[in-house]
C-alpha positions as CSV (number, residue, x, y, z in Angstrom):
1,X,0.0,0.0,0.0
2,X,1.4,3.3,-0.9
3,X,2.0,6.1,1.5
4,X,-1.2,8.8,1.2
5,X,-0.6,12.1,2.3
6,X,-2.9,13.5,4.1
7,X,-3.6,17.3,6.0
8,X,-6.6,19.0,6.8
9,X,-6.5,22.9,5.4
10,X,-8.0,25.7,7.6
11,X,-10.7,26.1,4.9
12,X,-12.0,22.4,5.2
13,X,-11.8,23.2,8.6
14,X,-13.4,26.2,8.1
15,X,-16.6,24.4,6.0
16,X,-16.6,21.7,8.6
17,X,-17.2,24.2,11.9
18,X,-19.7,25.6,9.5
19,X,-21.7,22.3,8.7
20,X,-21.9,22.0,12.0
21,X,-22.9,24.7,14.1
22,X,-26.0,24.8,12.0
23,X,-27.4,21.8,13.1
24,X,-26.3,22.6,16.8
25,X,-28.2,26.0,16.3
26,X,-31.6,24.2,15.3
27,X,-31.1,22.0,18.5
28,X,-30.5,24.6,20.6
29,X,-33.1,26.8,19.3
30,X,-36.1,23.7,19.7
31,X,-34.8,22.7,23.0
32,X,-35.2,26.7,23.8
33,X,-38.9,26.5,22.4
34,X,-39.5,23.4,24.1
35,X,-38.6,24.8,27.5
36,X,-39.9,28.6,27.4
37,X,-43.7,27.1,26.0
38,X,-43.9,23.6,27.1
39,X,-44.5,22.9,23.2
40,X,-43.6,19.2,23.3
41,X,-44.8,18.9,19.7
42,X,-43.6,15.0,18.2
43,X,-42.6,16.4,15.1
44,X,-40.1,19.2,16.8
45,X,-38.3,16.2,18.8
46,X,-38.1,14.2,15.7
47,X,-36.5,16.9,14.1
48,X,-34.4,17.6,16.6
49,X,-33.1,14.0,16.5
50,X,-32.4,14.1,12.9
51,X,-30.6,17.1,13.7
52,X,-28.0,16.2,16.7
53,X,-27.7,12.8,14.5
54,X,-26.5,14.3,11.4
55,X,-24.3,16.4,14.0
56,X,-22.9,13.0,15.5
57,X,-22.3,12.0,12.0
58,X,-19.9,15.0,10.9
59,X,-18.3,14.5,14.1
60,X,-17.0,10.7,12.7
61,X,-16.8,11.9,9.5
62,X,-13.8,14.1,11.0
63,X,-12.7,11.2,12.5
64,X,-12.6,9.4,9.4
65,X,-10.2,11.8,8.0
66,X,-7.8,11.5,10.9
67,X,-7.7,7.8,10.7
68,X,-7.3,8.7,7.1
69,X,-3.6,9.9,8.0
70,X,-1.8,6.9,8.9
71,X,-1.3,3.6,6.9
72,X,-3.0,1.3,9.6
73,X,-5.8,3.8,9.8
74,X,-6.3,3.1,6.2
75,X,-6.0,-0.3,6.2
76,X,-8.6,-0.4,9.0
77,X,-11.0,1.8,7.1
78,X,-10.6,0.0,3.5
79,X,-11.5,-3.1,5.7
80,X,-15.0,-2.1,6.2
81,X,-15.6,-1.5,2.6
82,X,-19.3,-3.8,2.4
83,X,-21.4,-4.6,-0.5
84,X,-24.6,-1.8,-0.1
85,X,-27.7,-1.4,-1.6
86,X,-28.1,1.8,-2.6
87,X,-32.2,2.0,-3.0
88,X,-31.8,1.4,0.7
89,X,-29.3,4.4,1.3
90,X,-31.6,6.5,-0.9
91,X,-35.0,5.7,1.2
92,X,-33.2,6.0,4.3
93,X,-32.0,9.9,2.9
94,X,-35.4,10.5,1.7
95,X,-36.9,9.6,5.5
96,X,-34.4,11.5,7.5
97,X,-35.1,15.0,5.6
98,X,-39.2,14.1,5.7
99,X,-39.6,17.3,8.4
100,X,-37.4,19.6,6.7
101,X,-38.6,19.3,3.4
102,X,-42.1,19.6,4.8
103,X,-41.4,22.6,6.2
104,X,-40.0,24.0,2.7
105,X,-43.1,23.0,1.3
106,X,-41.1,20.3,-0.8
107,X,-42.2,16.9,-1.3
108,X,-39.1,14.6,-2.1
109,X,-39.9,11.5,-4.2
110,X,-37.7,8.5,-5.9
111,X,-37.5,7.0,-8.6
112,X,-35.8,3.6,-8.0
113,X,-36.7,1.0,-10.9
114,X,-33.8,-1.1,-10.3
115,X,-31.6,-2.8,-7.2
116,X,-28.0,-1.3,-7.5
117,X,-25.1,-3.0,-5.7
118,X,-21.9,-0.8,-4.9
119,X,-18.7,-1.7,-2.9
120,X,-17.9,0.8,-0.4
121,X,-18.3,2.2,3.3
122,X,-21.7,2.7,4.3
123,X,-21.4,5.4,6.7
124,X,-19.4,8.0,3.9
125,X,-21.5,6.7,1.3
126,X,-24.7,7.8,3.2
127,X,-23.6,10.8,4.2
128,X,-22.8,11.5,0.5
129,X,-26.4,10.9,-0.6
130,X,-27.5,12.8,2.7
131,X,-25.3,15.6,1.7
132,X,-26.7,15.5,-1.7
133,X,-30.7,15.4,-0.4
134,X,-29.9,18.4,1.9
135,X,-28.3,20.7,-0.6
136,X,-31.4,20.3,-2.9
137,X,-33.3,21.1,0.0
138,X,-31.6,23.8,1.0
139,X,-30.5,25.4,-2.4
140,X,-33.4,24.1,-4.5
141,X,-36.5,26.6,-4.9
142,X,-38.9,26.3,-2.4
143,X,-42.4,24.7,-3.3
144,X,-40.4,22.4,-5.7
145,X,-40.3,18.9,-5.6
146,X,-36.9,16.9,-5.6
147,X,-36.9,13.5,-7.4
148,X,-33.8,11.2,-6.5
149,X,-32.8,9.3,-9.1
150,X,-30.4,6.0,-9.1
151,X,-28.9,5.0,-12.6
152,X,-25.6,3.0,-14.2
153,X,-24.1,5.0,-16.5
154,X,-24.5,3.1,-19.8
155,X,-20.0,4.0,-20.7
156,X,-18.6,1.6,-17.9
157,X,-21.5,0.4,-15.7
C-alpha cells in the first residue's frame, strides 16, 4: 500500500465548523422553544433528533479523515468496505429529511426502478447521498419537488 498524504487545510476546517454549528443552532433553538412554552410537539423532537444525529455524524466523519492519515488507519478503514444497496441508502435519505422538506413545502420522491449494488463504506457513502438530499433542500427553490434518481451509467456500468 502506498503512503497517502494527508492534511486537513484551515478552509476544510473552516466548512466543517460551519456544517456543524447549524445543526447545533436548530437544536438549541427547539430545546429553547421546548422549555420557554412547554410545546412538546412530536414532530419538533423528531427533528431535533435528525438534527443532533446528522451532527454525531460530521463529528465521525472528521474522524474518518484523521484515521485517514496513517497507513493502519487506512487499512482499518478499507477493511469495512461492504457490498450496499443503494435504493436502501436513498429511502433511508429521503426519511431523515421528511420534516425539513415539509417545512420547505417540498415533497421529495424516488425513482428507483432497479436494485443497485456498490462496494464501499456505508457510513461515507450515506452521508454522500444525505449531503446530496440536503443541498437540494436547501438550495433548491422552495415549493419544488426533488426527485432522487439511481442510474448505471451506460460507458462503464
Amino acid at each position: 500500500m502506498s503512503e497517502v498524504n494527508f492534511s486537513v487545510d484551515n478552509i476544510t476546517i473552516s466548512n466543517f465548523v460551519h456544517q456543524i454549528i447549524s445543526p447545533l443552532n436548530g437544536i438549541l433553538g427547539t430545546l429553547d422553544n421546548l422549555v420557554e412554552f412547554n410545546d412538546f410537539d412530536k414532530q419538533k423532537l423528531t427533528a431535533t433528533k435528525a438534527q443532533l444525529a446528522k451532527t454525531i455524524e460530521m463529528i465521525r466523519n472528521l474522524a474518518y479523515i484523521s484515521q485517514l492519515s496513517t497507513k493502519e488507519g487506512i487499512s482499518s478503514f478499507v477493511s469495512k468496505n461492504q457490498r450496499l444497496n443503494v435504493s436502501t441508502l436513498i429511502i433511508n435519505a429521503i426519511q431523515f429529511f421528511q420534516t425539513s422538506a415539509k417545512g420547505r413545502d417540498v415533497k421529495i420522491f424516488h425513482e428507483l426502478n432497479e436494485q443497485y449494488w456498490v462496494n464501499g463504506h456505508e457510513n461515507l457513502l450515506k452521508q454522500v447521498i444525505m449531503n446530496m438530499v440536503d443541498n437540494a433542500l436547501k438550495y433548491g427553490t422552495q415549493g419544488k419537488d426533488i426527485w432522487v434518481k439511481a442510474h448505471i451509467r451506460k460507458k462503464d456500468n
